[in-house]
N, C-alpha and C positions, 0 to 999 in steps of 0.2 A: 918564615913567618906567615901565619895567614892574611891573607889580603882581604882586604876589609872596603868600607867604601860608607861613607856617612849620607845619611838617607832623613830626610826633613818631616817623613811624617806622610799623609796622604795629598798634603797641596804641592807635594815636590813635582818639582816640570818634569823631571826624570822616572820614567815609568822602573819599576822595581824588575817588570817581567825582562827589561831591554838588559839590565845589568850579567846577565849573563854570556851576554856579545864579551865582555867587557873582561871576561875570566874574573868577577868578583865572587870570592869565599863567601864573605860572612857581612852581617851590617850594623854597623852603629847608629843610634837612633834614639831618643826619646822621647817623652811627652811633652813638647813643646809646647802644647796649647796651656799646659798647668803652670801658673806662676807658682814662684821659689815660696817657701815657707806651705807648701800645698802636702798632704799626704798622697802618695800614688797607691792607687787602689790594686789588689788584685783582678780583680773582674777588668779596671782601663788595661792592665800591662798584658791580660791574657790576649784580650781585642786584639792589639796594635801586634802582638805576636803570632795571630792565627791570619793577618793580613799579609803577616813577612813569610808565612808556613808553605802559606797557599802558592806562593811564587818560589818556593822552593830553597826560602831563606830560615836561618836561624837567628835571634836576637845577640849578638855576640858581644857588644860592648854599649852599657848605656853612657851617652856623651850631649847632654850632664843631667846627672840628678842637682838642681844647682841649691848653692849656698844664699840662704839671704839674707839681706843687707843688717838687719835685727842680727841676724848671726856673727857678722864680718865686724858688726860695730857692739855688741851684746845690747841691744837694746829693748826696749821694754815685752815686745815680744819672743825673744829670744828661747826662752825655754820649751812655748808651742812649739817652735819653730824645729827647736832640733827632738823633741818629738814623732813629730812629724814625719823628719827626717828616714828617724830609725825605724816607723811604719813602713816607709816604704821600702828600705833594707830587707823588712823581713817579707814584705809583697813581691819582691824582686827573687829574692831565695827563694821564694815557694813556687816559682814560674821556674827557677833553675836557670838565673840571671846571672853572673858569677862577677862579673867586670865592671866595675861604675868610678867614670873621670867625672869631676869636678874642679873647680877652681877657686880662687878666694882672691880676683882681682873687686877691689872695691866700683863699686857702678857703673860702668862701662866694661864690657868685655872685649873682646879683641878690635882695636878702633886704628884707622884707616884715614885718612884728609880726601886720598880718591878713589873709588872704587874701580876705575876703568880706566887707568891712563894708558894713553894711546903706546905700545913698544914700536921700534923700528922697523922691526916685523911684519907689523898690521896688524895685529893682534891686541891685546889688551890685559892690564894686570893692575892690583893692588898696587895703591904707595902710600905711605905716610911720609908728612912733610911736617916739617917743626915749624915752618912760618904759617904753614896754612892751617897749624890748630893753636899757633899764637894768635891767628887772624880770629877764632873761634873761643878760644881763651877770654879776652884783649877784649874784642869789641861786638862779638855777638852773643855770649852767656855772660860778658861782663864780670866774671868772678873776684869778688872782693877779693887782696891779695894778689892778682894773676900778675902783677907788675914784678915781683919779688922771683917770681919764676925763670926771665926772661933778662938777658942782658940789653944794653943800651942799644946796640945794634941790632938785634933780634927785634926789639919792639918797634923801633925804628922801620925796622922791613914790613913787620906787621901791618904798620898804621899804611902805609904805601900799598902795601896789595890791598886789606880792605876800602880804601877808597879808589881804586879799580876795581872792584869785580861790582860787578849788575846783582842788583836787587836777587836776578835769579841764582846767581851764582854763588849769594851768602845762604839762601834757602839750599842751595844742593851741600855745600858744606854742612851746614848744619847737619842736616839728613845724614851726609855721610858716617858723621862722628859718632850722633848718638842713637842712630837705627842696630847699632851692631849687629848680634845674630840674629835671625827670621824667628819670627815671635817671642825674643826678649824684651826689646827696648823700642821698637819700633811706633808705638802712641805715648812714649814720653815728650815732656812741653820741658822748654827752658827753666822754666819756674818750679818743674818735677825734680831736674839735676840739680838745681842750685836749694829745694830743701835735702834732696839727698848728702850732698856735700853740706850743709849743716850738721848733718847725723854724724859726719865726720871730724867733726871740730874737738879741737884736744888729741887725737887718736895720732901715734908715733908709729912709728915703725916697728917697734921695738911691741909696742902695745897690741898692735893688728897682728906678729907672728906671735905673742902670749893667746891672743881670741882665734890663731888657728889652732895651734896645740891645744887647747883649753875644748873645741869644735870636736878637733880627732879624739881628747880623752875621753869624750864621751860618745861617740860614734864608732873609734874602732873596734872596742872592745865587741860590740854588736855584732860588727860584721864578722868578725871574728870567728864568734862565734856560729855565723850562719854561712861563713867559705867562705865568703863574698873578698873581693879584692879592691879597695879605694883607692885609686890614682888621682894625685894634683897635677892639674896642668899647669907650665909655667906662665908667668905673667907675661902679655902681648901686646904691644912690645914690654922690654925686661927694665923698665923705666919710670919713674915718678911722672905721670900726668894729673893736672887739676891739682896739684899740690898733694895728691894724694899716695900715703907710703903705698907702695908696694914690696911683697918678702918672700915670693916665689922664683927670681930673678936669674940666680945663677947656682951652680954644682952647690960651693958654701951655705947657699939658700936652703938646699936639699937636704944636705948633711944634717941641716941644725934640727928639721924638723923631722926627719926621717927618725933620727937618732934621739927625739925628744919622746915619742910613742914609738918604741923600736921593737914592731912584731910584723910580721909579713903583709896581713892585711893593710897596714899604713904604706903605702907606694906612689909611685911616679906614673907621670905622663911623659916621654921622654919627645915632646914638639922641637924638632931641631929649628926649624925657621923661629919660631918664639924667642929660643936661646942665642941662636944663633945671630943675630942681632948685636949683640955683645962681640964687641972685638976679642974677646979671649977667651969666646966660649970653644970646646975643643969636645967634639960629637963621641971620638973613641975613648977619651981620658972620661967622660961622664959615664960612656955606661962599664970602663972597668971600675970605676968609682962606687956605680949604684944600680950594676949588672941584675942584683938576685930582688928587688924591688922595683924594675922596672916592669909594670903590669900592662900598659898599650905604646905605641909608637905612632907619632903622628910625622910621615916622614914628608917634607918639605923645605925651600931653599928660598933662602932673600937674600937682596946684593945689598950692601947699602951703601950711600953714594961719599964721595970722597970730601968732596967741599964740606960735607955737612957737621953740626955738634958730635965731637967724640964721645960724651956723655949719653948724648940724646939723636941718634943718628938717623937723618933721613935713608929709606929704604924701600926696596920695593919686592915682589912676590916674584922670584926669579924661577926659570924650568928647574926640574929638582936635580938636576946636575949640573946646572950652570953659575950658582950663586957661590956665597962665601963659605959655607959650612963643606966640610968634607963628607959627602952624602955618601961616599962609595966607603972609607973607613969607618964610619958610623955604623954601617949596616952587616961590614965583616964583622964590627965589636957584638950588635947584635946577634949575628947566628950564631958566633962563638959562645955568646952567653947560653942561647938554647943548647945548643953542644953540652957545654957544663949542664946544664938545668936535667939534660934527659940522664945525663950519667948518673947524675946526684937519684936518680927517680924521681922528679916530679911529675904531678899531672898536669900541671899547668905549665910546661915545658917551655910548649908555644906560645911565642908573642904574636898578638895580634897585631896590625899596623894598615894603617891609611895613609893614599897619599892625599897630603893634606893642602887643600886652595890647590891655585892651580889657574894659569893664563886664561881666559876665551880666546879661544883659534875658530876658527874656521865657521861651521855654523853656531859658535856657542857665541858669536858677537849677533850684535841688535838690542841690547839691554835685557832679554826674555830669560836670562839664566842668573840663579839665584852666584851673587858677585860673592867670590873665591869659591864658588863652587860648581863650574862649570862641566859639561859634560866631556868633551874633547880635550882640556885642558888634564884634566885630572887623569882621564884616561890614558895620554901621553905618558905623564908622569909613574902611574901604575905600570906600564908596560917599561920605561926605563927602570924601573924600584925591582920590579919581574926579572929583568934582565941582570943586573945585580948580582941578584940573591941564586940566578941558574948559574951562573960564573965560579961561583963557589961548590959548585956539585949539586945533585938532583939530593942527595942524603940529606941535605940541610932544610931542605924545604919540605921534607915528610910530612901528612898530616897524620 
C-alpha cells in the first residue's frame, strides 16, 4: 500500500520537508480553511499543490472535500451546495486529484470526551467516555431530549461528575467535544450546535441514509465521469450521539449504500479504529466483503474498555497493534485485495493508507501537537503498519 500521512495545511507544526525522515509516500490533505458547502477553486487546489511539489510530495488523497449540513439534512440550501460540490470534482480532476473521502456524520465529526488521557506509559491518547459526554449532553449543551438517551444510572453518574469538575474542566470538555477537526468546528458556541441539531428534527435514520444516496445520485455520476474515486468514512465512533441517526456504522451500512449507487466511483474508507469500535466489526471479513471499493485506508487501533455500554462503548486510541481490531489480518486482506486488483489490471491497483491518530510519546507531549495527530505517535505506528506489509514479501508493496 502506499503510505501516506495526513498534512493540515500550512499551519501544521509538522514541517512537510521533515516527513521524509519518516519514509512517508504521499499526503492527504485539504482545503481546510474553506467551509463545507464552498466551491474549491482550481487556482486554491493548484497553490496548496505546488507547496506539496516543492518538498517533494504529490497530492494523493483529499481527506475531506466535506458534506454540508444543508446537504446531510436537504435543506434549504442544498442544491448550491451540491453544486458546488461537483465544481470542485471537476477542479480536482483537472489538477489530476483522483481520490476524495468524505463523510456524512451529522455535526460533529470524529468526537473524543479527552484529548490526552494520561497511558501507563507516560504518554498520552484519545478517549471517549460516555459519562463524560453524558456530562456534556445532560448539563452543559443542555439538549432538549438528552434525558431519553441515557439510563437511570448513566444520568445518575452524570449529574455526580458534573458537579465535581471545576468550572475549568466543563470548559476543557466542552472544547473537547465540539472543536473536533482543526479548522472545522473549532469557533462553534453552544447555541451554534443546538440550532444545528434543530436542522435535524424529524430526520430518521432511515431518512439521513435516503439524503446520502439521494447526495451520491447526484455527485457520483460526475465523478465518474471525470475518474475521480469517492470514499465514505465510517461514522466516529459507529454510534448514535445527540440523538442524532447515524448510517455509516457497520459492513450492513456499507453494503446498502454501496449497492444503492453501484459503480466504482461510489467507495469506501476502510478506518478500522472507527469500525472497529463495534464488537463485531471483523477488519478481513470487511475488506473480502468490499475488497474492489475500497478506495483509501485509514489504518488504526482502539481498545475499548470492559466496564463500559455494550451499545455505546467507552474506548480509547490504542498503538496500532495493540487494540481490539485485528490490524495484522486486516492488512494481509488488504494486500491480497491489491494482489487481485493488479491481476484484474487495474490502475488504481494501490491502496493508499494512513496511519491514522496515533499516542503522543515522547517529544510529541506538552500540548504543542495537533491531538490524534502527533508526530512520534503516528510515526510508530507507520513503521509497525511498514513492518506488516514487508512481512508479506517486498512484491506486495511495489509502487
Amino acid at each position: 500500500m502506499k503510505q501516506c500521512w495526513r498534512w493540515f495545511g500550512p499551519a501544521d507544526q509538522i514541517p512537510l520537508d521533515d516527513l521524509h525522515q519518516v519514509g512517508v509516500e504521499g499526503i492527504v490533505t485539504a482545503l481546510h480553511e474553506l467551509p463545507p458547502g464552498t466551491a474549491w477553486s482550481l487556482a486554491q487546489i493548484s497553490e496548496r499543490q505546488a507547496v506539496l511539489q516543492a518538498a517533494g510530495y504529490e497530492w494523493d488523497v483529499v481527506e475531506s472535500l466535506s458534506v454540508s449540513e444543508a446537504i446531510k439534512t436537504q435543506g434549504a440550501e442544498m442544491r448550491a451546495h451540491i453544486t458546488a460540490y461537483k465544481d470542485s470534482l471537476e477542479a480536482l480532476a483537472a489538477a489530476n486529484i483522483k481520490t476524495i473521502c468524505y463523510n456524512f456524520m451529522p455535526i460533529l465529526d470524529w468526537t473524543r470526551t479527552n484529548l490526552r488521557a494520561v497511558q501507563p506509559h507516560g504518554g498520552a491518547a484519545m478517549r471517549f467516555d460516555l459519562i463524560d459526554f453524558a456530562v456534556f449532553d445532560l448539563h452543559i449543551l443542555r439538549r432538549a431530549d438528552a434525558a431519553e438517551s441515557y439510563s437511570a444510572a448513566q444520568r445518575a453518574a452524570a449529574a455526580e461528575r458534573f458537579h465535581a469538575l471545576s468550572d475549568d474542566g466543563k470548559k476543557q470538555l466542552r472544547h473537547n467535544i465540539i472543536a473536533g477537526l482543526p479548522g472545522a468546528n473549532d469557533s462553534w458556541s453552544l447555541e451554534d450546535v443546538r440550532t444545528l441539531l434543530h436542522s435535524y428534527k424529524g430526520v430518521t435514520r432511515a431518512q439521513l441514509r435516503s439524503h446520502l444516496i439521494d447526495f451520491l445520485s447526484e455527485v457520483v455520476p460526475c465523478a465518474e465521469a471525470l475518474g475521480l474515486r469517492l470514499c465514505c468514512h465510517p461514522d466516529d465512533p459507529p454510534f448514535s450521539l445527540l440523538g442524532l441517526p447515524r448510517v455509516m456504522s457497520s459492513s450492513a451500512d456499507y453494503s446498502r449504500v454501496l449497492n444503492a449507487v453501484d459503480v466504482p466511483a461510489n467507495g469506501a474508507t476502510l478506518c478500522t479504529g472507527s469500525l472497529g469500535v463495534a464488537a463485531d466489526f471483523d477488519g478481513p471479513a470487511f475488506v473480502k466483503t468490499h475488497g474492489p471499493r475500497i478506495h483509501f485506508a485509514h489504518l488504526r487501533n482502539t481498545r475499548r474498555s470492559a466496564e463500559s455500554d455494550a451499545a455505546r462503548p467507552d474506548f480509547f486510541e490504542a498503538p496500532h497493534l495493540e487494540g481490539d481490531t485485528d490490524m495484522v489480518g486486516t492488512v494481509r486482506a488488504l494486500m491480497g485485495e491489491q494482489d487481485r486488483r493488479r491481476a484484474e489490471g487495474r490502475a488504481d491497483w494501490q491502496i493508499p493508507m494512513r496511519p491514522d491518530h496515533g499516542q503522543e510519546l515522547l517529544s510529541d507531549l506538552g500540548g504543542h501537537s495537533t491531538p490524534g495527530y502527533p508526530l512520534i505517535g503516528r510515526m510508530r505506528g507507520l513503521a509497525e503498519l511498514r513492518g506488516i506489509m514487508a512481512s508479506f514479501g517486498p512484491q506486495a508493496s511495489e509502487a
